[in-house]
N, C-alpha and C positions, 0 to 999 in steps of 0.2 A: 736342365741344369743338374749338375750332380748334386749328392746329397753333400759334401765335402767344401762346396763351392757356394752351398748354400748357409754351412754353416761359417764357412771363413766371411763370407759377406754379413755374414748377422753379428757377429765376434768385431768389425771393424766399424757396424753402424755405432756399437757401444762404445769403440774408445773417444776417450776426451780428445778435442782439437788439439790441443798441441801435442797429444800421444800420436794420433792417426798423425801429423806433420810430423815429427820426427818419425817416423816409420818409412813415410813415404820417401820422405830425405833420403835416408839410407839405402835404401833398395834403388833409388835413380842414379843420387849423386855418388854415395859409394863412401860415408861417411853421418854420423850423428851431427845434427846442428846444434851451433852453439845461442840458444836462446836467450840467454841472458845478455851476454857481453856479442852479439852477433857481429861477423868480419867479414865473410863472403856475402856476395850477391845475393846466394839463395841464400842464405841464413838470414837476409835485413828483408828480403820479400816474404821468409815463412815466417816472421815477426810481426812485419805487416798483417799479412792474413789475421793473429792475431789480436792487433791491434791498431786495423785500422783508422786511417783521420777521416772525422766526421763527416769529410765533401764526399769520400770516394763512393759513397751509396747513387746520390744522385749523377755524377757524371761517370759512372761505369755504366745507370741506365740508360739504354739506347735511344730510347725517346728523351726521357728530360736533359740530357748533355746536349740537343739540336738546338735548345736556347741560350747555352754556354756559347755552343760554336758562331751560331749568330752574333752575339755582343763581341765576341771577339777577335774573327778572322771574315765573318760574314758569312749572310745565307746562300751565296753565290755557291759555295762549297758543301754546301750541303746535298743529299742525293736526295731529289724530288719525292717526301711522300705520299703514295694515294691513298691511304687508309689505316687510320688505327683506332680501328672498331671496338667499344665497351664489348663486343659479341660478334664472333665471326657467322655471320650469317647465308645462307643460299642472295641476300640481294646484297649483299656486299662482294661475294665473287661472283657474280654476275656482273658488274659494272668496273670489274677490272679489266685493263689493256690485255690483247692476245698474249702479253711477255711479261714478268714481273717477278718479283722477290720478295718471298712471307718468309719474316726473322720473328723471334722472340728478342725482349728488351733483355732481358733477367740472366744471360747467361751466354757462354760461349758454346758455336756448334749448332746453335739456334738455326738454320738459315735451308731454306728450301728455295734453289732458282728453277722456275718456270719457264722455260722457252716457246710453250706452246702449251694456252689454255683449254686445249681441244686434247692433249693427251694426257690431263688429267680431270680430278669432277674436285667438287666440293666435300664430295663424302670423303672423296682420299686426304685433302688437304685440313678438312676440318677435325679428321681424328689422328693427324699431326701434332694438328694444335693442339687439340686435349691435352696429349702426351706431353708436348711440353711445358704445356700450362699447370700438371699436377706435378712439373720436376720442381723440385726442392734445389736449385744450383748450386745453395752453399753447403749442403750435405755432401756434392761429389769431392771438393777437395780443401774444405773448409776454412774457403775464404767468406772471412765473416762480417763482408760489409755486402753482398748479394743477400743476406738472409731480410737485408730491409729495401729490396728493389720489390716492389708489386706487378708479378705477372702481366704483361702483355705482349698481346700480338699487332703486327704491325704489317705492310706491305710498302715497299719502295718501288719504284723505275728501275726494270732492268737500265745496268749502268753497262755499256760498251763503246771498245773502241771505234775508229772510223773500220775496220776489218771488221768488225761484230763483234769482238772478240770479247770475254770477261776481264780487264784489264787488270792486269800486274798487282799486289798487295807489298805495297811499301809500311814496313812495321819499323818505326824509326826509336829507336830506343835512345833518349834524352834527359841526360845527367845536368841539373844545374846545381853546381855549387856553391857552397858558401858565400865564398866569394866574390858571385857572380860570373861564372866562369861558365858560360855552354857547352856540351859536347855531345853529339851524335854518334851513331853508330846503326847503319841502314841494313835493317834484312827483307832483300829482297825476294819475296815467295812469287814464284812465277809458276801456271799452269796448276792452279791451286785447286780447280774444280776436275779433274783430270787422276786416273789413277795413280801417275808421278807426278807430284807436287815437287819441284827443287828450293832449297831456299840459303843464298849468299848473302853474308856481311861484306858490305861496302863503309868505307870511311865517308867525310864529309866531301872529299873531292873527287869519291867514285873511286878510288885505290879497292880490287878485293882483300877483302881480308881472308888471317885462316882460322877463323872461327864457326863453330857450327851450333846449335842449339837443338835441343829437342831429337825430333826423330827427321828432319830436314836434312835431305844429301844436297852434296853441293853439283853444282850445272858443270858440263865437262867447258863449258868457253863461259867467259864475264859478258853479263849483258850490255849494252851498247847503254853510253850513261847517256840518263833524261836531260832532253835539250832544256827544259824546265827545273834543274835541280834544284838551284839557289831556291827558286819561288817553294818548291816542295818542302826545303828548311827550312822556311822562314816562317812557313806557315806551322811547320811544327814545334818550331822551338817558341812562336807564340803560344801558342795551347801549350806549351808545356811550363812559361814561365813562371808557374805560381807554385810550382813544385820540382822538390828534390829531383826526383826520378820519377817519368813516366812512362810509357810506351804510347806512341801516337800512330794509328794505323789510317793510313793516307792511300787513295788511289788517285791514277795522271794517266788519263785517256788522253792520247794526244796531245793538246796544250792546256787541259786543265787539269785541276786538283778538285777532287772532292774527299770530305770525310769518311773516315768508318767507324774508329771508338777510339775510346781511352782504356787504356789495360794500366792498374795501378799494380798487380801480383800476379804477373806473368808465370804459368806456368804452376802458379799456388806457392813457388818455391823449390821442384821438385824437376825441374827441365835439366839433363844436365848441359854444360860449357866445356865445351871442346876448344881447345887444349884447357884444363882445368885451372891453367893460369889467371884466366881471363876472372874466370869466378872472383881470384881475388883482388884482383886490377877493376875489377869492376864494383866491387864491394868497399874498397878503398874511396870509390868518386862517389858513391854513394852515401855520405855523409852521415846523413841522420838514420839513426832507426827509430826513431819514435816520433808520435805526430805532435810531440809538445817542443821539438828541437829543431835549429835550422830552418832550410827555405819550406821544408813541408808547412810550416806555419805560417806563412805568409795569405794573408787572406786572401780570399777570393769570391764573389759572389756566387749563389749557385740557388737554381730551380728547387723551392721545396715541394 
């Protein structure tokens, strides 16, 4: 690493979170957020980050949200875990399945699939985990309800389709309003594990939209809509009713639905929305910006 590179990283460990967010803001989105009085999408999520509400600690963690999802929509939709060891041990990967998937709870990016436990060892997998057991998560983009998740490691059931395939990531982003009013907006990431990842906004009836996020191109043809969709909303607009806005990531191997997380500050704040409109059409449905207003207040039980 250059010496230049060394010190710009050490110059942005020091700014304050909301310096380092509007920094980051700017250089994505391509303007300053407005922190106080926040209007856009990213400006009520780089608020959040902020000033997160109390719940989003425990159901952002990968493990304690499996007991949300249970009371909620059921264990049926959960992806089978085989281990989440106080201590990744040699006799803990020993007694895992030939196939599997080591994630970390505490962070996004966390996630190593396994297709064949004969092409890698334990030494590989366990100085993985080190690494991302000594990551700090809320340091990368200072979202500051990860600074109270407690590292772990975790191993699930490789999840595939009837082809074998890794199946599809439905990240369903779920506005409820004041009102009472729900509304979706489906991005579909297909071929996620794959040097091209594509990733399409679909409506609630499978219309593509022309919106883009992040660094996700869009598929040259629309995917063929899930014979499952209705079931696929319903189950997320359940997990999402206790709050304003959330992102609910959902997989549908064939005719089922199982879980993946809850994303409450997508992105930190700092993904831009293609065409820029959306930002504020999206910022608009998103009501509250503080977790003392609106439906983000609405209680909800949650794993301490």
């Amino acid at each position: 690493m250059s010496l230049s590179k060394t010190i710009a990283g050490s110059v942005k460990e020091l700014l304050p979170d909301s310096v380092f967010l509007s920094l980051s803001h700017r250089m994505s989105v391509g303007r300053f957020p407005d922190l106080v009085n926040p209007v856009t999408f990213n400006e009520k999520i780089v608020y959040r980050c902020l000033h997160p509400d109390p719940r989003f600690a425990n159901l952002t963690d990968k493990l304690l949200v499996r007991d949300f999802v249970i009371r909620t929509i059921g264990e049926e939709h959960l992806i089978p875990l085989l281990a989440s060891p106080d201590h990744f041990t040699k006799d803990v990967f020993d007694v895992l399945p030939t196939s599997f998937v080591m994630k970390a709870n505490h962070g996004s990016g966390y996630v190593k699939v396994v297709h064949d436990k004969a092409e890698t060892s334990f030494e590989e997998l366990h100085a993985l985990s080190e690494r991302w057991l000594a990551a700090n998560f809320y340091r990368v983009a200072r979202e500051r309800h990860y600074e109270h998740i407690k590292p772990r490691i975790f191993f699930e059931a490789m999840l595939t389709d009837q082809s074998g395939n890794i199946p599809a990531d439905f990240k369903i982003h779920c506005f409820n309003q004041v009102a009472g009013k729900q509304k979706a907006f489906i991005l579909h990431i297909s071929d996620r594990f794959t040097p091209h990842p594509r990733g399409d906004f679909y409506d609630e009836d499978w219309n593509q939209l022309d919106i883009r996020i992040g660094h996700y191109p869009n598929s040259a043809v629309p995917s063929p809509r899930p014979d499952n969709l209705d079931e696929i909303l319903r189950n997320a607009k359940q997990l999402s009713a206790n709050f304003d806005y959330v992102r609910v990531d959902l997989y549908a191997p064939d005719d089922r639905i199982f879980f993946g997380e809850l994303t409450f500050t997508p992105g930190a704040g700092v993904y831009r929305l293609t065409p820029d409109q959306i930002d504020y059409d999206w910022g608009r449905m998103l009501q509250a910006h503080s977790p003392s207003t609106g439906v983000a207040a609405s209680p909800v039980n949650v794993p301490r």
